[in-house]
C-alpha atoms as an extended CHARMM CRD file, in Angstrom:
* protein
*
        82  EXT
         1         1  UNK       CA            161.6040000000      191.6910000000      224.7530000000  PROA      1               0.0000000000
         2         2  UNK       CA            161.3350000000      189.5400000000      228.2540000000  PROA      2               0.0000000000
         3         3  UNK       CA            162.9330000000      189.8850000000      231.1730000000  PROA      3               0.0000000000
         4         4  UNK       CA            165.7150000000      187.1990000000      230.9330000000  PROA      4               0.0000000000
         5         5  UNK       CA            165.0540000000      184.6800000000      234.4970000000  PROA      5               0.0000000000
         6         6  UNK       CA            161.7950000000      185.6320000000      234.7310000000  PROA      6               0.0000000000
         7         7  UNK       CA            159.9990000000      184.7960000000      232.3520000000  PROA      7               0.0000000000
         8         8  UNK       CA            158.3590000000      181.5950000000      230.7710000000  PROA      8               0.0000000000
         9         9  UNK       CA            158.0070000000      180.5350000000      226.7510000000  PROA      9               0.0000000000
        10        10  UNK       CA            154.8270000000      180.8010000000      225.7770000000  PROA      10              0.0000000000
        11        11  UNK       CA            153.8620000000      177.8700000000      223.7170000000  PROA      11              0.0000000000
        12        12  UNK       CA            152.4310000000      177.3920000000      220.4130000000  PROA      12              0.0000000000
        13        13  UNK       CA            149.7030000000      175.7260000000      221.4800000000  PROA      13              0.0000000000
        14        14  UNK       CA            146.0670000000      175.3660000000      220.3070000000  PROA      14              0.0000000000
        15        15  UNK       CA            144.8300000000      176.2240000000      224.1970000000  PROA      15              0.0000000000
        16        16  UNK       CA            147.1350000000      179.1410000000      223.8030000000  PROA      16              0.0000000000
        17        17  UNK       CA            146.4160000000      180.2490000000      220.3560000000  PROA      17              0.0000000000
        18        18  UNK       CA            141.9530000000      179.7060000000      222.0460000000  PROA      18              0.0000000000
        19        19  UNK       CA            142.9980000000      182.3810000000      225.0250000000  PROA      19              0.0000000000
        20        20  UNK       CA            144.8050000000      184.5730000000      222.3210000000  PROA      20              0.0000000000
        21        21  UNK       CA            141.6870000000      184.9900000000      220.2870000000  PROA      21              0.0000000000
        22        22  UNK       CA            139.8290000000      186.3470000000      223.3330000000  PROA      22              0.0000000000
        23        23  UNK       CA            142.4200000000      189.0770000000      223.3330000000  PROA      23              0.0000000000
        24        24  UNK       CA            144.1800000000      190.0780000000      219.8810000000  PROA      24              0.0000000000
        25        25  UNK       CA            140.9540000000      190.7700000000      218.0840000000  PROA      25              0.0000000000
        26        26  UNK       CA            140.1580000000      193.3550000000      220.1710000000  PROA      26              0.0000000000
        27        27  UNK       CA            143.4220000000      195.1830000000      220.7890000000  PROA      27              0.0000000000
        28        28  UNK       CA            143.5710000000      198.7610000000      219.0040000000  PROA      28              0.0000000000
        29        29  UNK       CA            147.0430000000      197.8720000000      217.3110000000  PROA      29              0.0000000000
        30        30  UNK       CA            145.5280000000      194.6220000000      215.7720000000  PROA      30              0.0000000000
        31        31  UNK       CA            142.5280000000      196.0240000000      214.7190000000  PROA      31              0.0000000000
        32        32  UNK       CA            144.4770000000      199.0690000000      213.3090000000  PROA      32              0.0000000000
        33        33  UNK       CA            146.8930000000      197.3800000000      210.7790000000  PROA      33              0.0000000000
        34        34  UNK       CA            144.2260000000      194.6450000000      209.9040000000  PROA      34              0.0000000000
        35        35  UNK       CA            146.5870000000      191.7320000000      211.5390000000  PROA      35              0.0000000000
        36        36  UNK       CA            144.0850000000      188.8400000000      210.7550000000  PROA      36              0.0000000000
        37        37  UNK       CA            145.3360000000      189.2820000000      207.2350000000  PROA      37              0.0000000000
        38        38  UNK       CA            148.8570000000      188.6790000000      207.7100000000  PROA      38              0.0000000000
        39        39  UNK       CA            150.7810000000      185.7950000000      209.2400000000  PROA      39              0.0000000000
        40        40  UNK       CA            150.9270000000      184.9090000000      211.9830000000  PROA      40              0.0000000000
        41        41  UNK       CA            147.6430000000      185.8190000000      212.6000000000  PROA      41              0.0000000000
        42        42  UNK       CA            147.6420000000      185.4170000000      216.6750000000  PROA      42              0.0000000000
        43        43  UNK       CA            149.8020000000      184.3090000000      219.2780000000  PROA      43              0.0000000000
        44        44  UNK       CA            152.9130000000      186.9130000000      218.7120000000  PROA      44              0.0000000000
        45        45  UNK       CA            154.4180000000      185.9430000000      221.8980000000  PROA      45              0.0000000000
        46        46  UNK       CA            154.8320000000      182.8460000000      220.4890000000  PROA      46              0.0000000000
        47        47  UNK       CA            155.2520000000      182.7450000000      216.9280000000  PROA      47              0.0000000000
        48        48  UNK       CA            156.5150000000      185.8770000000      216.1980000000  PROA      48              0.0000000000
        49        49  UNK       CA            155.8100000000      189.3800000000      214.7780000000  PROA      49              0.0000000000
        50        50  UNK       CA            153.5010000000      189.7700000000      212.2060000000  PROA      50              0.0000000000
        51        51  UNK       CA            154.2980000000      189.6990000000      208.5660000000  PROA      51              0.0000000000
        52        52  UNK       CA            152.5530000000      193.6440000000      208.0860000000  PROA      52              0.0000000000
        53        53  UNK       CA            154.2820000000      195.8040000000      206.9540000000  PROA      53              0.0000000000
        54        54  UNK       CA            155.2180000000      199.4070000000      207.3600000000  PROA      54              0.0000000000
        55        55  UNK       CA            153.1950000000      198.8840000000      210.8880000000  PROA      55              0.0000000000
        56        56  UNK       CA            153.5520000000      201.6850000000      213.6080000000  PROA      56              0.0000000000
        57        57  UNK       CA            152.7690000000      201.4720000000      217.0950000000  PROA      57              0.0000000000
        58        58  UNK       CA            149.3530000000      202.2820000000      218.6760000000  PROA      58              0.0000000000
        59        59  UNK       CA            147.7010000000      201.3090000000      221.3850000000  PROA      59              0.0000000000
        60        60  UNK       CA            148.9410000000      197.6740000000      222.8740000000  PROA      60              0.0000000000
        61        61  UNK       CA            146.9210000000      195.1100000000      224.6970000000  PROA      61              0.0000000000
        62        62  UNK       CA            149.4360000000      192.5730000000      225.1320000000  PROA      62              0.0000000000
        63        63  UNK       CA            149.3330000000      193.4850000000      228.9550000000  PROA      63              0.0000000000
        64        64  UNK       CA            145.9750000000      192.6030000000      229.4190000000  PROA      64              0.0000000000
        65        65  UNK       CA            146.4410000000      189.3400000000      228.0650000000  PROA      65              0.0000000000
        66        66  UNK       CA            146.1250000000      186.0180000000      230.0750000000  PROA      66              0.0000000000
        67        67  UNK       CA            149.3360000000      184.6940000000      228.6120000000  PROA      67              0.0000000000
        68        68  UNK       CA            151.3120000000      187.9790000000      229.3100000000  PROA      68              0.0000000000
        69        69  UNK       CA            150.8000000000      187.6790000000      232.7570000000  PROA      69              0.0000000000
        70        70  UNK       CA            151.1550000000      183.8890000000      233.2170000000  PROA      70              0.0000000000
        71        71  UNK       CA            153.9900000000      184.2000000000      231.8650000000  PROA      71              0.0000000000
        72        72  UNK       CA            155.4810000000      186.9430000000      233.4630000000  PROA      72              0.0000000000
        73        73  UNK       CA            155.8770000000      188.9230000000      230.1240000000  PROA      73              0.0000000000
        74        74  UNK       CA            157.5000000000      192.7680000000      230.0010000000  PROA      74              0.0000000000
        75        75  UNK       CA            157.2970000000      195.0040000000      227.5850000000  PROA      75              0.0000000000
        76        76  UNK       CA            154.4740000000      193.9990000000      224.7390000000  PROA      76              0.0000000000
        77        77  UNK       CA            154.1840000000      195.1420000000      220.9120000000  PROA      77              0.0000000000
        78        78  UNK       CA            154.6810000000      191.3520000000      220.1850000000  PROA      78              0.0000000000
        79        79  UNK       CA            152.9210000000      191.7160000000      216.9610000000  PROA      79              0.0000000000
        80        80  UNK       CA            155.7030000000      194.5380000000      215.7460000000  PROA      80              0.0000000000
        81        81  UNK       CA            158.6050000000      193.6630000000      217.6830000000  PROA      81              0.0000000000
        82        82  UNK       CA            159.2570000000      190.6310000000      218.6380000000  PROA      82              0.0000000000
């Protein structure tokens, strides 16, 4: 899921989880599959893919995320893959 070197742990933190809200909400996947009903509820980077199930792949907005880019992040899908 990241590019081994490059990349940075994002933190489970409560300024983290604050950006994440400004994001998740709003991306198509999240939306989608109803993810503020499951745990973890935000930060997938973080803490891990969501506890959905059957979930398939829409549109992602993990790249326009704060975090994905401070941390130098590839790929995205957190919520179903990571």
């Amino acid at each position: 899921m990241f590019d081994s070197g490059k990349t940075t742990t994002v933190e489970d933190t409560e300024e983290n989880r604050a950006i994440c809200r400004k994001y998740c909400p709003i991306c198509p996947n999240y939306k989608h599959h109803q993810l503020g009903k499951f745990q973890p509820t935000e930060l997938f980077c973080a803490r891990g893919r969501s506890s959905a199930q059957n979930m398939k792949e829409i549109t992602c907005f993990c790249s326009g995320c704060e975090l994905y880019l401070k941390h130098h992040q590839r790929v995205g899908y957190f919520c179903v893959q990571k």
